[in-house]
C-alpha positions as CSV (number, residue, x, y, z in Angstrom):
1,X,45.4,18.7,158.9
2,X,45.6,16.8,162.0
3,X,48.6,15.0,163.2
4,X,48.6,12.6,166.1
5,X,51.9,10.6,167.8
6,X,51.9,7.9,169.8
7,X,53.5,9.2,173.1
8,X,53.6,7.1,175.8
9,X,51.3,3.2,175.5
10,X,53.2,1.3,172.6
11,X,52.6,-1.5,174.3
12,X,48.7,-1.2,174.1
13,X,48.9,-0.8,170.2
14,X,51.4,-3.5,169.3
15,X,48.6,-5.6,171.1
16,X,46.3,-4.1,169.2
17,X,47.9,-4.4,166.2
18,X,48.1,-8.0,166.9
19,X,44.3,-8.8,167.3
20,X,44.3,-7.7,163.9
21,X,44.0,-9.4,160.6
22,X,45.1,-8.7,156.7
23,X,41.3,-8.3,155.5
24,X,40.5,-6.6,158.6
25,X,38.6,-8.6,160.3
26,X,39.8,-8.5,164.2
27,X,41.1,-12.0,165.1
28,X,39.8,-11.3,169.1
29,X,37.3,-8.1,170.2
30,X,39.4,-5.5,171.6
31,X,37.8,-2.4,174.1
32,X,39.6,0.5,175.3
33,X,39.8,1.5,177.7
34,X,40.4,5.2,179.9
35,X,42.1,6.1,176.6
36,X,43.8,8.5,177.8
37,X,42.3,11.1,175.2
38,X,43.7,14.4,176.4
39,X,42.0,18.1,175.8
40,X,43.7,20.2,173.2
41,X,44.4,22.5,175.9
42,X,46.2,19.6,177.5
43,X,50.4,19.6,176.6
44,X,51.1,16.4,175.6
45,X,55.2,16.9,175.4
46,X,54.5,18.6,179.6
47,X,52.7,14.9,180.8
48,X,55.2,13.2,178.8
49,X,58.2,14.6,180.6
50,X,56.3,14.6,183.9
51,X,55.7,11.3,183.6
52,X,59.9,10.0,182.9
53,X,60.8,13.0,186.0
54,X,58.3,10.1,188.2
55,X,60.2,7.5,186.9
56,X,63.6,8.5,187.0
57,X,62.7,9.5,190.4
58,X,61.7,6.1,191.0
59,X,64.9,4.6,189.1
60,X,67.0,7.1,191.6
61,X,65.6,6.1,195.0
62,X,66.2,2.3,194.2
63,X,69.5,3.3,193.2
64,X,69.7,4.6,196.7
65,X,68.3,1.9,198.1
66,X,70.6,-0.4,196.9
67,X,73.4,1.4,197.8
68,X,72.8,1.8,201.3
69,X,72.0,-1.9,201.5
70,X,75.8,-2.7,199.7
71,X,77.1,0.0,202.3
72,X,75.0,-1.7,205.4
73,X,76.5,-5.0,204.0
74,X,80.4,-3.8,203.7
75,X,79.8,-2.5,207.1
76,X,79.2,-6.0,208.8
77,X,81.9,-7.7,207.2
78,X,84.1,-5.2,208.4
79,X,83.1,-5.6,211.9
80,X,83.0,-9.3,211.5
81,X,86.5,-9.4,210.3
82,X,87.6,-6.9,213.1
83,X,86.0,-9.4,215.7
């Protein structure tokens, strides 16, 4: 028996699901795609959490970002109010 999960693309099926109709009949045409159809050799869980490491990364450096901007900005008013 095979069983397949939607990992990552939810998005992309609710659309899907949308173009859809109750006898069937697709209300638009829909093509996919670059799928995405991964070798069974392929680790689905391993691109999974490779993929939310890039994005926390992301999440992390614009945290960073932000904070040096606050401490660039705390930093002027400081000298402004020392002036």
């Amino acid at each position: 028996m095979l069983t397949m999960q939607v990992e990552a693309g939810w998005d992309t099926l609710l659309r899907l699901e949308e173009a859809g109709s109750d006898d069937g009949t697709p209300s638009e045409e829909c093509t996919i795609l670059d799928c995405g159809e991964l070798p069974l050799e392929v680790d689905p869980a391993a691109l999974l959490d490779e993929e939310r490491q890039e994005g926390l990364a992301g999440v992390r450096d614009r945290v960073e970002d932000k904070f040096e901007q606050l401490m660039a900005e705390q930093q002027q008013q400081q000298a402004a109010a020392s002036s």
